[in-house]
Backbone of each chain as ProteinMPNN parsed JSONL, in Angstrom:
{"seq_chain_A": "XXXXXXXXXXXXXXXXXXXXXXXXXXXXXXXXXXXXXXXXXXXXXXXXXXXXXXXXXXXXXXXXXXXXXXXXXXXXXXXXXXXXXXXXXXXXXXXXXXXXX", "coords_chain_A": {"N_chain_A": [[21.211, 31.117, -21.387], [24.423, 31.945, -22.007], [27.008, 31.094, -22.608], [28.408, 28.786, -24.05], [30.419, 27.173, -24.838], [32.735, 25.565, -24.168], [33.347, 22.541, -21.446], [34.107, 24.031, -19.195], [32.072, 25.801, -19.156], [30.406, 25.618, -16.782], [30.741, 27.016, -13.556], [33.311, 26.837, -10.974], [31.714, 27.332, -7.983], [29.237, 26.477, -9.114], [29.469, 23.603, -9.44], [30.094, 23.101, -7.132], [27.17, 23.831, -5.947], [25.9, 21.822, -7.447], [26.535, 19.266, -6.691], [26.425, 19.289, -4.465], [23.518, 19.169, -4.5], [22.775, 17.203, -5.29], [23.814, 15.318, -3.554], [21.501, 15.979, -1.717], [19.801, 15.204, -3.086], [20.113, 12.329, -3.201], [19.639, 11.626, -0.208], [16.817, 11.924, -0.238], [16.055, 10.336, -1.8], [16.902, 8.049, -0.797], [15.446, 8.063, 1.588], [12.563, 7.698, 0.674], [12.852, 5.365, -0.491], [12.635, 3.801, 1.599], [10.522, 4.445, 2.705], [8.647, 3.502, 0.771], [9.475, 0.103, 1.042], [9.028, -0.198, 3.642], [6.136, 0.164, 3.41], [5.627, -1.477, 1.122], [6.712, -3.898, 3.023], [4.345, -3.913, 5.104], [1.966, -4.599, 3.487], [3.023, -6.824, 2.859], [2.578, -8.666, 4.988], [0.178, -7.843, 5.973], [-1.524, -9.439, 4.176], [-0.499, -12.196, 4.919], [1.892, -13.028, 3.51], [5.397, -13.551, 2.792], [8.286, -11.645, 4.239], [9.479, -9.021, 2.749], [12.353, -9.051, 1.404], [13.804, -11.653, 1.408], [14.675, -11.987, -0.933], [16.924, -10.908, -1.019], [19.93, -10.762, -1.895], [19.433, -11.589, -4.518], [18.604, -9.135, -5.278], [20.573, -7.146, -4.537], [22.566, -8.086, -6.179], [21.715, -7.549, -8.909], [21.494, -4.556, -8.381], [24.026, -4.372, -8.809], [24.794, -4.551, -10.752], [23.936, -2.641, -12.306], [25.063, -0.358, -11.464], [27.632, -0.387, -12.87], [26.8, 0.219, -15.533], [26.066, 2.89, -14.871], [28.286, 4.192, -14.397], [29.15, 3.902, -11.65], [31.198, 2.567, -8.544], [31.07, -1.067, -8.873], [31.437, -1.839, -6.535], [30.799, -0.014, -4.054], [28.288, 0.099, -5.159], [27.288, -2.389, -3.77], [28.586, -2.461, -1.274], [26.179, -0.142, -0.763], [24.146, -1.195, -0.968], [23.978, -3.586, 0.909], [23.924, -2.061, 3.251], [21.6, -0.503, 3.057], [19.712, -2.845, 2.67], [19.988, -4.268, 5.24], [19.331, -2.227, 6.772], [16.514, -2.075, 5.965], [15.973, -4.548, 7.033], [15.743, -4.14, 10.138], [14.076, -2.176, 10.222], [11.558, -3.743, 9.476], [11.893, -5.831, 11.08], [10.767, -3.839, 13.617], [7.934, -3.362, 12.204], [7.026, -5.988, 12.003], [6.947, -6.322, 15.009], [5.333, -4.309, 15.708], [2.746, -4.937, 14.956], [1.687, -7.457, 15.737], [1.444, -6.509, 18.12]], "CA_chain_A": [[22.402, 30.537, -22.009], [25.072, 33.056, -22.341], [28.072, 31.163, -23.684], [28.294, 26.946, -24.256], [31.671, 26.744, -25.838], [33.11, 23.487, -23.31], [32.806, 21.903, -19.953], [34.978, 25.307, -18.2], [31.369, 26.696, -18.652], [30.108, 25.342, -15.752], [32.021, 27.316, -13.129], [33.49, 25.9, -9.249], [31.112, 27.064, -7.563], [27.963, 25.817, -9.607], [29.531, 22.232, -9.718], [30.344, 22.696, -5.802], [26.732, 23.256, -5.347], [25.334, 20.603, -7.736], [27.379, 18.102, -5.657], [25.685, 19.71, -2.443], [22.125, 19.093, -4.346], [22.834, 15.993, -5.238], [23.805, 15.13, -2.393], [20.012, 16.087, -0.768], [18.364, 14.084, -3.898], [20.487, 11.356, -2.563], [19.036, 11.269, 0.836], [15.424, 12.143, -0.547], [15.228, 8.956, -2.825], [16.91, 6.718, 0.25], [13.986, 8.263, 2.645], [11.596, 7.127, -0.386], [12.986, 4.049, -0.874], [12.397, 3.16, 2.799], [8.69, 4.548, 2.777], [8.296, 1.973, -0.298], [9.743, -0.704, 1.525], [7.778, -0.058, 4.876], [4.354, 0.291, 3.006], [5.73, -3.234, 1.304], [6.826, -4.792, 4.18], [3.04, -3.879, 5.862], [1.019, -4.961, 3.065], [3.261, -8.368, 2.603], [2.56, -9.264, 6.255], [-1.132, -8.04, 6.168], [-1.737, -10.833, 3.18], [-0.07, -13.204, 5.588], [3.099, -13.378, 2.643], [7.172, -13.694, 3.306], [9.108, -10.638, 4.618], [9.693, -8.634, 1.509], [13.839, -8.848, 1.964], [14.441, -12.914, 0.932], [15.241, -12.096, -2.575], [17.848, -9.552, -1.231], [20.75, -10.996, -2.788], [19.101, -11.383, -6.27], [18.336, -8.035, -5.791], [22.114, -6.571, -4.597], [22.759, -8.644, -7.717], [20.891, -6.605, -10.032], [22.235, -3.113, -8.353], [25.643, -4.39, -8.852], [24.82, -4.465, -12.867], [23.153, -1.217, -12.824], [26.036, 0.412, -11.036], [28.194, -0.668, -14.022], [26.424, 0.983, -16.732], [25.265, 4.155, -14.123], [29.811, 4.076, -13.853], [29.305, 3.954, -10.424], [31.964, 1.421, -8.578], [30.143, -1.903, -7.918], [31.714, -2.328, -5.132], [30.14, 0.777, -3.363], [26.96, -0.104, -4.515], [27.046, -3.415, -3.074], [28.333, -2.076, 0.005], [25.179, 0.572, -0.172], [23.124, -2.063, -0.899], [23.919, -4.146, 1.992], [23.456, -1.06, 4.579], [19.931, -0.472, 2.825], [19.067, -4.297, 3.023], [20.236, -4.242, 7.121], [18.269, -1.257, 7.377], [14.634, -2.469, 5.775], [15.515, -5.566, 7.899], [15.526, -3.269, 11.472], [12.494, -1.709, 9.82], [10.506, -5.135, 9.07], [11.715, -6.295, 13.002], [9.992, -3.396, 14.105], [6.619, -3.183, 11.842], [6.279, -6.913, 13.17], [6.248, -6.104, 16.313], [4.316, -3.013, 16.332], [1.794, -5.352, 14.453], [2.316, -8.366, 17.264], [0.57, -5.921, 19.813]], "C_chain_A": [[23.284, 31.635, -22.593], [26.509, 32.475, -22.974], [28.307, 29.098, -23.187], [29.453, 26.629, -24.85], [32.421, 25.163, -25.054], [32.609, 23.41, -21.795], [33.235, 23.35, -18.641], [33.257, 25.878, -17.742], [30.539, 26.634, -17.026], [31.149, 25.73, -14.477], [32.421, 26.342, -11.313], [32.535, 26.059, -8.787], [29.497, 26.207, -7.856], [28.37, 24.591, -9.648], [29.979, 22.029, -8.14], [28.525, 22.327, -5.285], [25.673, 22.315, -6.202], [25.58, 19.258, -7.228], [26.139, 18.318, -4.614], [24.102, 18.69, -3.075], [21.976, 17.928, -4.861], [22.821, 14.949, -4.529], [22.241, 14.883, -1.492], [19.176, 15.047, -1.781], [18.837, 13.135, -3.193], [19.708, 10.887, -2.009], [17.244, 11.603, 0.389], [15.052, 10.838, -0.963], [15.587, 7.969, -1.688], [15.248, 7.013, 1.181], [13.006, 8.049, 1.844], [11.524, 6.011, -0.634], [12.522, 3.409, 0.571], [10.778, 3.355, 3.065], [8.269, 3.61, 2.232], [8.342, 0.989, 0.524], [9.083, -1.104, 2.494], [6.576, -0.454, 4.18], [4.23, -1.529, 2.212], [5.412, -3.878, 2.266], [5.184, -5.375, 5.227], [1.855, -4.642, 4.899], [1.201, -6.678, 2.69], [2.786, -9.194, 4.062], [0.987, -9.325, 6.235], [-2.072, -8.764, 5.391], [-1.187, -12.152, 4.005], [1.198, -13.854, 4.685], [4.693, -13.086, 3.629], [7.392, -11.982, 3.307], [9.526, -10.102, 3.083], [11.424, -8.89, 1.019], [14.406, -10.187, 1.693], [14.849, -12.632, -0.519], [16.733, -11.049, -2.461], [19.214, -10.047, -2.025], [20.898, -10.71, -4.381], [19.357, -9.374, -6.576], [19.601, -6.914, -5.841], [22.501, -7.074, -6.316], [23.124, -7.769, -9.066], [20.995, -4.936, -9.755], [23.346, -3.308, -8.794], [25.713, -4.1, -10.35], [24.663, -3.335, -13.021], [24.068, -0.528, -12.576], [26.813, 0.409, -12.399], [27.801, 0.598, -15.068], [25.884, 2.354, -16.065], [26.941, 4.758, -13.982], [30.127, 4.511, -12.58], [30.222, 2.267, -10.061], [30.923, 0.224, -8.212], [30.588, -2.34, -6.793], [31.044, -1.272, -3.675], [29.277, 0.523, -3.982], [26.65, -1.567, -3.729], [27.131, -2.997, -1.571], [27.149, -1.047, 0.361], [24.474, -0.442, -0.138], [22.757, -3.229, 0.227], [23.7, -3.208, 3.213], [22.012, -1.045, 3.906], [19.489, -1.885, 3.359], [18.741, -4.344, 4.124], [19.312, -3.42, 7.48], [16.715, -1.773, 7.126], [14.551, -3.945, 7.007], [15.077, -4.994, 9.619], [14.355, -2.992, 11.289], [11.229, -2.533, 9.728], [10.624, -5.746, 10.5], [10.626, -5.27, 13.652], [8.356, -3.189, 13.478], [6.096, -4.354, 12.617], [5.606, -7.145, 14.126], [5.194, -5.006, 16.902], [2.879, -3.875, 15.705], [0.764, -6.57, 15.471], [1.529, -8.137, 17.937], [-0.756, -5.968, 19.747]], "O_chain_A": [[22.91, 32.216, -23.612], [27.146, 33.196, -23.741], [28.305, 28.529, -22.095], [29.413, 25.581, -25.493], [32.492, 24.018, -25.501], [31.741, 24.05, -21.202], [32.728, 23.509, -17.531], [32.969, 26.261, -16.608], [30.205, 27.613, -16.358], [32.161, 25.059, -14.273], [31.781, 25.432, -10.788], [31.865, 25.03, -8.87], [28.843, 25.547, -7.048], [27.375, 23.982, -10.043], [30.233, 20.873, -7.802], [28.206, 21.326, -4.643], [24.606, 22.057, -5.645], [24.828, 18.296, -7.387], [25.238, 17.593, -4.193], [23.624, 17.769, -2.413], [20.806, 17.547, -4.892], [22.147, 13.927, -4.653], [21.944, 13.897, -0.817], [18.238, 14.316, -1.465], [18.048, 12.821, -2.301], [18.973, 10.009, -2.461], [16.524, 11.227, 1.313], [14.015, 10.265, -0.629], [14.779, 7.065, -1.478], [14.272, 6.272, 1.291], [12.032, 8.312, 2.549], [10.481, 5.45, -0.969], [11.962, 2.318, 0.461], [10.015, 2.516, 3.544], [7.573, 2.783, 2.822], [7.228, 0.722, 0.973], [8.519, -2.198, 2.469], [6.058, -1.527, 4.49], [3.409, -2.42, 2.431], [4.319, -4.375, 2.537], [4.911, -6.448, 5.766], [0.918, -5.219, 5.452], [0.343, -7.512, 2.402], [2.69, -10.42, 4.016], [0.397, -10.392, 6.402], [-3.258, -8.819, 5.719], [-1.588, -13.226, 3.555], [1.577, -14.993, 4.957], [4.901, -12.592, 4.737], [6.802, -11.209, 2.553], [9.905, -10.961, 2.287], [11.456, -8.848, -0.211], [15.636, -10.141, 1.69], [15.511, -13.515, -1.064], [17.398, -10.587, -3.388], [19.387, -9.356, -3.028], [21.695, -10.132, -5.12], [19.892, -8.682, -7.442], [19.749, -6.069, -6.724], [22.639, -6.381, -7.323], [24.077, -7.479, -9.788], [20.683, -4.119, -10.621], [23.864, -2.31, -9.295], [26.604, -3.498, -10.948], [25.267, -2.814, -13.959], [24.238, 0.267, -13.5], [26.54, 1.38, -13.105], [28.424, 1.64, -15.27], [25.171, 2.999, -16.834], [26.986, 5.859, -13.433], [31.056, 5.267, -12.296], [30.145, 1.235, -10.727], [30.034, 0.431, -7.387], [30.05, -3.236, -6.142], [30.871, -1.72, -2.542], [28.512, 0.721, -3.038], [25.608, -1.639, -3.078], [26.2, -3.08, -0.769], [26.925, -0.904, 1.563], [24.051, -0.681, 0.994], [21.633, -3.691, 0.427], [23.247, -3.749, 4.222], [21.229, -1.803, 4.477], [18.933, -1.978, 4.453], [17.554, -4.444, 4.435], [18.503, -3.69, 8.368], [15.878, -1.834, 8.027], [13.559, -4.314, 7.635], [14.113, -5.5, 10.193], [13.483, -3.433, 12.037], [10.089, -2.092, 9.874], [9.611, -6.136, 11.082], [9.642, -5.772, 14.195], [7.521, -2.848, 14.317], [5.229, -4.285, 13.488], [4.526, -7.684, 14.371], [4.562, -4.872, 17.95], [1.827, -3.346, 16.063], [-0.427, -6.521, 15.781], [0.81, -8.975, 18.481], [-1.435, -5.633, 20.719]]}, "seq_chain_B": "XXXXXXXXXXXXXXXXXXXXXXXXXXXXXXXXXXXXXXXXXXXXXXXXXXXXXXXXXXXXXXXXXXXXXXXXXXXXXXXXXXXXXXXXXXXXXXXXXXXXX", "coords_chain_B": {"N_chain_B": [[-6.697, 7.977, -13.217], [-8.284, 5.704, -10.995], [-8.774, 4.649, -8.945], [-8.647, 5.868, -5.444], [-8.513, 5.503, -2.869], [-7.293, 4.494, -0.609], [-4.02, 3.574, 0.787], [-3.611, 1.209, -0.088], [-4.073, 1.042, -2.792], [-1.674, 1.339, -4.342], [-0.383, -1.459, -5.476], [0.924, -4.62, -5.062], [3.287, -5.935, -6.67], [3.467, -3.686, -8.28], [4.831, -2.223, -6.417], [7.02, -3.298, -5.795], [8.536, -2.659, -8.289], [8.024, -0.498, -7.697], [10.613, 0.025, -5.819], [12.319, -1.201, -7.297], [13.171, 0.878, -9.619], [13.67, 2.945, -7.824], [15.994, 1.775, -6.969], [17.681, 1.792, -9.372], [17.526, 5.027, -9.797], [19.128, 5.741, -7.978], [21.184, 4.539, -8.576], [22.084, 5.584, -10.919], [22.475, 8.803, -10.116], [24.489, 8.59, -8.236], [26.449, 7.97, -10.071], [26.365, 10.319, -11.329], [27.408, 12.002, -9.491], [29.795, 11.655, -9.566], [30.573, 11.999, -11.875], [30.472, 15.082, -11.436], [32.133, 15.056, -9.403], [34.714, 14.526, -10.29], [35.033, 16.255, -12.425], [35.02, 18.496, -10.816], [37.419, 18.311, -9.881], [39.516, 18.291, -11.684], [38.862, 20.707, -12.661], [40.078, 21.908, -10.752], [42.272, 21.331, -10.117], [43.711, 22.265, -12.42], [43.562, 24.889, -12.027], [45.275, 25.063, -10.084], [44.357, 24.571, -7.644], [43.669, 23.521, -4.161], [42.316, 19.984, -3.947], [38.877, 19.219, -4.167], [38.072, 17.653, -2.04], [38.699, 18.139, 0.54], [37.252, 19.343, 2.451], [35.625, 17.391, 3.269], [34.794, 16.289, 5.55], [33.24, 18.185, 6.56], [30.951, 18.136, 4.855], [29.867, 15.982, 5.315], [28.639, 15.696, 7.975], [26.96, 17.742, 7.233], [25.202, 16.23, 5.342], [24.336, 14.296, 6.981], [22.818, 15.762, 8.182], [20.596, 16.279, 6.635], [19.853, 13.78, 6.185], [18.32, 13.253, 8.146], [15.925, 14.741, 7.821], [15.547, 13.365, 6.065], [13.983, 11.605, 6.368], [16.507, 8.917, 6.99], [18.015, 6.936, 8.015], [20.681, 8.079, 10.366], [23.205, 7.367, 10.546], [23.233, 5.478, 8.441], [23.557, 7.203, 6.609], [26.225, 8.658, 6.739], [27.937, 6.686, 6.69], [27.434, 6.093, 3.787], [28.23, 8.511, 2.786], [30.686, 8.607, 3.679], [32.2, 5.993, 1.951], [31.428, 7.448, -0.147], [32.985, 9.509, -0.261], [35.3, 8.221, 0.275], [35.734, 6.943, -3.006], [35.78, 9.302, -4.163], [38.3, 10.433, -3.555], [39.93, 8.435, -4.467], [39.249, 8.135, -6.875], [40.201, 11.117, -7.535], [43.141, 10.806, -7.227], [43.979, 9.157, -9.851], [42.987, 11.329, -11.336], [44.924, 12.75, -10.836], [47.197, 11.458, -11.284], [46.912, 10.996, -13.688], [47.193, 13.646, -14.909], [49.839, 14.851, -14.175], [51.575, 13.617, -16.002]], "CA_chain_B": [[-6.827, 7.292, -11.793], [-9.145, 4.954, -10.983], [-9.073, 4.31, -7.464], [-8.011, 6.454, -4.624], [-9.292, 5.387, -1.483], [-6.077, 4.676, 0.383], [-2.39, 3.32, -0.046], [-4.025, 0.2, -1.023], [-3.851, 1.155, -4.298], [-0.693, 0.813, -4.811], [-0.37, -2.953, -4.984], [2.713, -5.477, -4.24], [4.355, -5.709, -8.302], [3.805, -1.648, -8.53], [5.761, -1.271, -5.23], [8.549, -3.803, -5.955], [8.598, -2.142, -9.174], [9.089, 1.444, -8.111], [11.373, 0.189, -5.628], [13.449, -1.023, -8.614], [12.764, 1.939, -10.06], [14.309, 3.844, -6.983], [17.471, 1.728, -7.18], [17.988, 2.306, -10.168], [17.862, 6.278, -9.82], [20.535, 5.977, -6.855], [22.819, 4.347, -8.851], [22.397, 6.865, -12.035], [22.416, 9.786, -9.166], [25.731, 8.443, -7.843], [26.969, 8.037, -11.396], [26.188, 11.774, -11.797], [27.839, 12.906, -8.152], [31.027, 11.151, -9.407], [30.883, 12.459, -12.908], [30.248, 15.969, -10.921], [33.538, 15.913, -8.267], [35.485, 14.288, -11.213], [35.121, 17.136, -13.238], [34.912, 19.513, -10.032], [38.861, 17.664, -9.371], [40.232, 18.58, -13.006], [38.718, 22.21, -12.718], [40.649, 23.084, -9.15], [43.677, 21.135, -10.701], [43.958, 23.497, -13.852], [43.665, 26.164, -11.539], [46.073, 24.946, -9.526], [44.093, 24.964, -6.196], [43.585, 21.978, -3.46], [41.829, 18.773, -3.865], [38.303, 19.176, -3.596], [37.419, 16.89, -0.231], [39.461, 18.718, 2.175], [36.398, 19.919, 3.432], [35.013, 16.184, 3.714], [33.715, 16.19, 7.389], [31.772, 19.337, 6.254], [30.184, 17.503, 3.97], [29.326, 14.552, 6.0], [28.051, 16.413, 8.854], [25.333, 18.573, 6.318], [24.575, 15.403, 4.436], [24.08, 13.467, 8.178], [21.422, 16.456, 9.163], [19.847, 16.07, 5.365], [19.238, 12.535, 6.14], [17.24, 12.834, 9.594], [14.573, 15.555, 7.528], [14.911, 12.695, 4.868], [13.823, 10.124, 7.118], [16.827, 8.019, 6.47], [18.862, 7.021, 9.412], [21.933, 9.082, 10.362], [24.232, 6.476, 10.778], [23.374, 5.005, 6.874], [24.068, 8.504, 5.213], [27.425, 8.845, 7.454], [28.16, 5.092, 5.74], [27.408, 6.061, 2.597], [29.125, 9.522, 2.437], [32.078, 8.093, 3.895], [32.125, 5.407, 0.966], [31.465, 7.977, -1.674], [34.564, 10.24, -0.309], [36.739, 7.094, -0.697], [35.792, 6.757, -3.555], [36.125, 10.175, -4.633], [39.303, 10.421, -2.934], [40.413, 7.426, -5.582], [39.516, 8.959, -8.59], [41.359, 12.196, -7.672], [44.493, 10.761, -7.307], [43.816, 8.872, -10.728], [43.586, 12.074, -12.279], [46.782, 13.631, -10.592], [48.776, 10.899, -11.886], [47.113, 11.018, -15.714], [47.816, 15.012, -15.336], [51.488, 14.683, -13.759], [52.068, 12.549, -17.015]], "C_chain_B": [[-8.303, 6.739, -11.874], [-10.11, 4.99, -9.867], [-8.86, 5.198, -6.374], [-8.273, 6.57, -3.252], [-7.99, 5.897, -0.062], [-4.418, 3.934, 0.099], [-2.333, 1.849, 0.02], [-3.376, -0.134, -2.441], [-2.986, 0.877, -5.402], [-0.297, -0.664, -4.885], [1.299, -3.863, -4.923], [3.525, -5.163, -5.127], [4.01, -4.119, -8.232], [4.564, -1.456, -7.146], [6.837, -1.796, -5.271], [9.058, -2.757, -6.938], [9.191, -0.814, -8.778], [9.791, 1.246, -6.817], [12.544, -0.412, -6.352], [13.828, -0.329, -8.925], [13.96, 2.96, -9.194], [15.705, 3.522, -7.309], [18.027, 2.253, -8.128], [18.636, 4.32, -10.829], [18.862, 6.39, -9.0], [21.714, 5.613, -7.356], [22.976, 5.641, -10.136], [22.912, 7.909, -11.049], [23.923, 9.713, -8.88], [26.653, 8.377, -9.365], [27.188, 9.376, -11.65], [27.415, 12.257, -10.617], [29.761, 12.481, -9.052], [31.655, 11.51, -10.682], [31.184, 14.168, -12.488], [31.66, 16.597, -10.626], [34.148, 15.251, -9.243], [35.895, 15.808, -11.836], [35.568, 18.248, -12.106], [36.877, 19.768, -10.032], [40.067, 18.077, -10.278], [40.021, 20.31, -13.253], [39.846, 22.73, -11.681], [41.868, 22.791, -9.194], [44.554, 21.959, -11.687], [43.897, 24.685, -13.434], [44.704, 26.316, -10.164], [45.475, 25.505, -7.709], [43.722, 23.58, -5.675], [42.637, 21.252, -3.909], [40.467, 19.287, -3.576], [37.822, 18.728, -2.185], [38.246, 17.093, 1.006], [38.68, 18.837, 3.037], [34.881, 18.529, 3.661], [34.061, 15.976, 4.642], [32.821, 16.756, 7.455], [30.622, 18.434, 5.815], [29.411, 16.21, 4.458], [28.476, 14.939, 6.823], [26.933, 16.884, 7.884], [24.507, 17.502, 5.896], [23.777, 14.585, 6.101], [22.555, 14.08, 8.448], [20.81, 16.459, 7.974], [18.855, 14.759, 5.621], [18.329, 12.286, 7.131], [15.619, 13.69, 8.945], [14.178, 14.583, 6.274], [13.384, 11.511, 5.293], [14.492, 9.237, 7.155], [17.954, 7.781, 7.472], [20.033, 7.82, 9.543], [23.265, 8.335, 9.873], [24.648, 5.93, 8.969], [23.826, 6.214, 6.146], [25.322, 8.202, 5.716], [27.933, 7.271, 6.215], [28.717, 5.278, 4.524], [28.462, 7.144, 2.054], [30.358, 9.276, 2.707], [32.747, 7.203, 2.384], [32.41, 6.266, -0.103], [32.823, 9.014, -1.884], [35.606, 9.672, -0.456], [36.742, 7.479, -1.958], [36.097, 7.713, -4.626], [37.594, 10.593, -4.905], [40.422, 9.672, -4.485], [40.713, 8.109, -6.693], [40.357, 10.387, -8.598], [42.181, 11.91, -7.76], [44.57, 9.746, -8.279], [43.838, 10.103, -11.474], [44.68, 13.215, -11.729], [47.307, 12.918, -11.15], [48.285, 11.219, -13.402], [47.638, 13.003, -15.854], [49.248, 15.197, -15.113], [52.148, 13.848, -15.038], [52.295, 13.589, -18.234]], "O_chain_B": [[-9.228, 7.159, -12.57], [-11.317, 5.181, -9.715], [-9.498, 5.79, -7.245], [-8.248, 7.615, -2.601], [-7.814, 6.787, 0.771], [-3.912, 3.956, -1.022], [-1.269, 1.245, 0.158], [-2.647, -0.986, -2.948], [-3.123, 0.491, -6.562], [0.336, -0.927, -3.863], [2.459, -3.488, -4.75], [4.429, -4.358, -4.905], [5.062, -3.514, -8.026], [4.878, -0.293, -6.891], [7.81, -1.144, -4.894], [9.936, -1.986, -6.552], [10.197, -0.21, -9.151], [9.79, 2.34, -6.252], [13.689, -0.121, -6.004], [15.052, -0.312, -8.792], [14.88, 3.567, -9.74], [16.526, 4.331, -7.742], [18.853, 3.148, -7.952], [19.475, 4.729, -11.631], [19.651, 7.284, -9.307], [22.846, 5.962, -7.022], [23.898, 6.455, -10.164], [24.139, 7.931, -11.15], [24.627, 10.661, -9.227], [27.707, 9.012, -9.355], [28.241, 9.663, -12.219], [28.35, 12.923, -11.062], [30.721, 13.239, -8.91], [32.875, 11.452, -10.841], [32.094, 14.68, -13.138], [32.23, 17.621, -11.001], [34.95, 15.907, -8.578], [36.992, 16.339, -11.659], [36.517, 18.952, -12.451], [37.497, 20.827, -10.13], [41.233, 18.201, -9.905], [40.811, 21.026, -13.868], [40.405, 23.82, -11.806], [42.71, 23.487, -8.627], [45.761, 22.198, -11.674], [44.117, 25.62, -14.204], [44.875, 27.304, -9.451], [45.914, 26.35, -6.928], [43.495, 22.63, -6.424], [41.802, 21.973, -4.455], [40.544, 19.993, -2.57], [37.256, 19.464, -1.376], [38.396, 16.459, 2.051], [38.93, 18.605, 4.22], [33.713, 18.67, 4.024], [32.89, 15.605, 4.571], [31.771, 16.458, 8.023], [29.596, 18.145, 6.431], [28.475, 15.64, 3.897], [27.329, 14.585, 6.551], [25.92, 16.185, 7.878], [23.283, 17.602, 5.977], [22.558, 14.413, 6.088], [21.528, 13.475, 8.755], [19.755, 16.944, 8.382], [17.649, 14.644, 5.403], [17.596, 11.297, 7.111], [14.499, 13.423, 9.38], [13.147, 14.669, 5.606], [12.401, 10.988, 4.768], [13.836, 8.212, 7.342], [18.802, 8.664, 7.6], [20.354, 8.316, 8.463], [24.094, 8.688, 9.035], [25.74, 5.94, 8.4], [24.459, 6.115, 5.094], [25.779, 7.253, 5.077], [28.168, 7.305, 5.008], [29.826, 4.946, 4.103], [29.312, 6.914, 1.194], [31.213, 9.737, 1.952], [33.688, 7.717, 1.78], [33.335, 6.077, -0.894], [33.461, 9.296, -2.899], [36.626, 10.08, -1.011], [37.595, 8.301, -2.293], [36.533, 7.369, -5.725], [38.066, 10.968, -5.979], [41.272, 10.214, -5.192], [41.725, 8.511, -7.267], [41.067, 10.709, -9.551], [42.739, 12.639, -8.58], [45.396, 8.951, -7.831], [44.697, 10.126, -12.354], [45.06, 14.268, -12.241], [48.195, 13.436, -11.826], [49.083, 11.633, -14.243], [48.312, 13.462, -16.777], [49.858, 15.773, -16.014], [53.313, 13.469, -14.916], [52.707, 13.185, -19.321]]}, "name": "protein", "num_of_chains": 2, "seq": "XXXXXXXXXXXXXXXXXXXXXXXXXXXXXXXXXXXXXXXXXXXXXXXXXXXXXXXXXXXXXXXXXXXXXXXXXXXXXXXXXXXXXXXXXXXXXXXXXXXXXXXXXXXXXXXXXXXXXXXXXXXXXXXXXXXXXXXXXXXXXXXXXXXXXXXXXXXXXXXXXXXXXXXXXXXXXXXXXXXXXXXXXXXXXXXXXXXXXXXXXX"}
């Protein structure tokens, strides 16, 4: 810590590449969130339970709030939240069927 | 730890849970990226240099090949990064007009 006086201290490039590495957590926690979901999806089927993915609404719902207080727009997380949803559903068509065989 | 046989262990409520959990960090995360190029937008303004997201496509493209070592489809990052450069896009020219004032 060499000098803390305001926000300047942080200079362009260190806030170009906290963007960048933000950016990679990003895609780290989606490729996490989809492992979750998968390892769901396999253990709701191998109980003989519902597709994990019927509550998805509730659950856009409840991102849309969080966005709010995170001051992210809710309107981009709804729209992420509906590409994630679409996606675990592709993902839950195919565990099915790889299960099926 | 108790148990550790296999990914059992984890059971149905602990996996909804920490994919709550996850959402929840994506929207803080995006909260952060946007608090990030906000600030990045007001630094390159006061220095009287371009718009951060000129170099947009860059950025889409790196984040695209981030998301295939994430595991997280190509197509959904592309989605998302598109989304978040709107949205970036927005708030820059929110703070050109409060600085032009």
């Amino acid at each position: 810590m060499t000098n803390e006086d305001d926000d300047d201290d942080m200079d362009i490039p260190a806030l170009r590449a906290e963007i960048n590495e933000i950016d990679q957590q990003l895609m780290l926690l989606l490729g996490l969130r989809f492992r979750c979901s998968d390892q769901l999806a396999e253990m709701l089927l191998a109980h003989g339970m519902e597709a994990p993915d019927d509550n998805a609404e509730d659950r856009i719902a409840h991102v849309e709030a969080l966005a709010e207080d995170a001051g992210v727009s809710p309107a981009l997380a709804v729209q992420l939240m509906h590409a994630v949803v679409s996606e675990v559903n592709s993902n839950l068509a195919r565990i099915k069927a790889s299960q099926s065989h």
